[in-house]
NUKOL-609177 format. One line per field, with one value per residue (C-alpha): residue in three letters; x, y, z. Coordinates in steps of 0.1 Angstrom, whole numbers. Layout:
aa: [ALA;...];
u: [X;...];
v: [Y;...];
w: [Z;...];
//
This chain:
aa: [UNK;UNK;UNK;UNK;UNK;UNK;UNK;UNK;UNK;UNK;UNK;UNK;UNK;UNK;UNK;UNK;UNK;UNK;UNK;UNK;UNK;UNK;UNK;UNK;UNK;UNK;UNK;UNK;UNK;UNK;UNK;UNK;UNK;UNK;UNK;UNK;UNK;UNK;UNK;UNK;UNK;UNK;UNK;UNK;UNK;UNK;UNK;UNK;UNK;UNK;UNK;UNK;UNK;UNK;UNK;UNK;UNK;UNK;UNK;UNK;UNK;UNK;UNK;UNK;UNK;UNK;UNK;UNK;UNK;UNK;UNK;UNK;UNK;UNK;UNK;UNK;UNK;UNK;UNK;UNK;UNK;UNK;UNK;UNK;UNK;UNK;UNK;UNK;UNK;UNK;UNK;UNK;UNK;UNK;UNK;UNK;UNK;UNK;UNK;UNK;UNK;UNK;UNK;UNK;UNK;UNK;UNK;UNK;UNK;UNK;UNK;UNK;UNK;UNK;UNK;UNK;UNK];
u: [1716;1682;1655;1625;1623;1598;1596;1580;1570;1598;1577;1561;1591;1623;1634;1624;1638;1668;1674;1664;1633;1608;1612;1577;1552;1517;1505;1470;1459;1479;1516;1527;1533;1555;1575;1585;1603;1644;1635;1664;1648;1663;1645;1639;1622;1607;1577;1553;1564;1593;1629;1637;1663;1680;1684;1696;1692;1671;1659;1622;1617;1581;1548;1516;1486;1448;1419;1425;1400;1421;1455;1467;1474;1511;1509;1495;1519;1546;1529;1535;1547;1519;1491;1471;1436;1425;1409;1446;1461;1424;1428;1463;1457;1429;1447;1480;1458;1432;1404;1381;1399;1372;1384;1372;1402;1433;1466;1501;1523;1558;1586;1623;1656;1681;1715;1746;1773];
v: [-1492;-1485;-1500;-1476;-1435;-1415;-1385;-1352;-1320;-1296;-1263;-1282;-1298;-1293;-1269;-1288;-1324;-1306;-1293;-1324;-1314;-1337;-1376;-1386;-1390;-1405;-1409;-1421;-1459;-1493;-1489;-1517;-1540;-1510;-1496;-1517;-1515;-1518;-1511;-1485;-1459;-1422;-1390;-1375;-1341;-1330;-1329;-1365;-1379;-1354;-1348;-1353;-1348;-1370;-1359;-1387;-1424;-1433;-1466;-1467;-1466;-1477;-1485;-1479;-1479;-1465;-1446;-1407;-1400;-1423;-1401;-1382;-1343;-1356;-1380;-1350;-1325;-1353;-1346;-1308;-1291;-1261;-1288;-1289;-1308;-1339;-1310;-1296;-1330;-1341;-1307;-1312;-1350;-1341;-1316;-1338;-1366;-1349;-1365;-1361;-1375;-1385;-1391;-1429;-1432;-1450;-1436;-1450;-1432;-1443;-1428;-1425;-1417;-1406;-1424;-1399;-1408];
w: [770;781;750;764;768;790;765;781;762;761;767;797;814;800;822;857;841;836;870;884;897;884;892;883;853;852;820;810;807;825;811;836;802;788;823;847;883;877;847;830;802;785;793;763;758;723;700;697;666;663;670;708;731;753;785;808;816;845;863;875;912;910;885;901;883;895;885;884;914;938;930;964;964;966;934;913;926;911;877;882;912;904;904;940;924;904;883;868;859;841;823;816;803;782;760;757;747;729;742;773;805;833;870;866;839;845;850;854;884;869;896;882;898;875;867;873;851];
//
């Protein structure tokens, strides 16, 4: 059984992690100590610090961590299909984190298949 969940915010992504549709995160700072490649780990949607719900297991594909202004067009469109610029995901990071993101910060990519049981 997997020791780690990715946990996404339901109103943001429960419907796309559901239909299988989103098989990437990158969430802010170096997380390589905390994901790793082969790595298996639940999807869970909910609230921070609240309930959550486990969606299914997954292994990580790949880990790769860099600064926010090196991200491609096709890395940020991982985060959300709707997102085209560095702008949208700095805008998106700064209100889940509640703090001002800059694109010098560091991000971790971490790329998931899901386990069909």
């Amino acid at each position: 059984m997997p020791n780690f969940a990715i946990n996404f915010y339901t109103e943001l992504y429960g419907d796309v992690l559901r239909k299988g549709r989103k098989t990437a995160t990158i969430r802010l700072g170096d997380k390589t100590a905390k994901y790793q490649p082969g790595q298996l780990v639940w999807v869970t949607v909910g609230q921070r610090f609240g309930p959550r719900q486990k969606l299914f297991c997954a292994i990580i594909d790949d880990v790769t961590v860099k600064p926010i202004q090196e991200l491609t067009r096709r890395e940020i469109e991982k985060e959300n299909s709707e997102f085209r610029h560095i702008d949208d995901l700095i805008t998106l990071l700064s209100r889940l984190y509640a703090r001002a993101i800059t694109p010098l910060d560091t991000v971790t990519i971490v790329q998931f298949s899901r386990i069909s049981e």
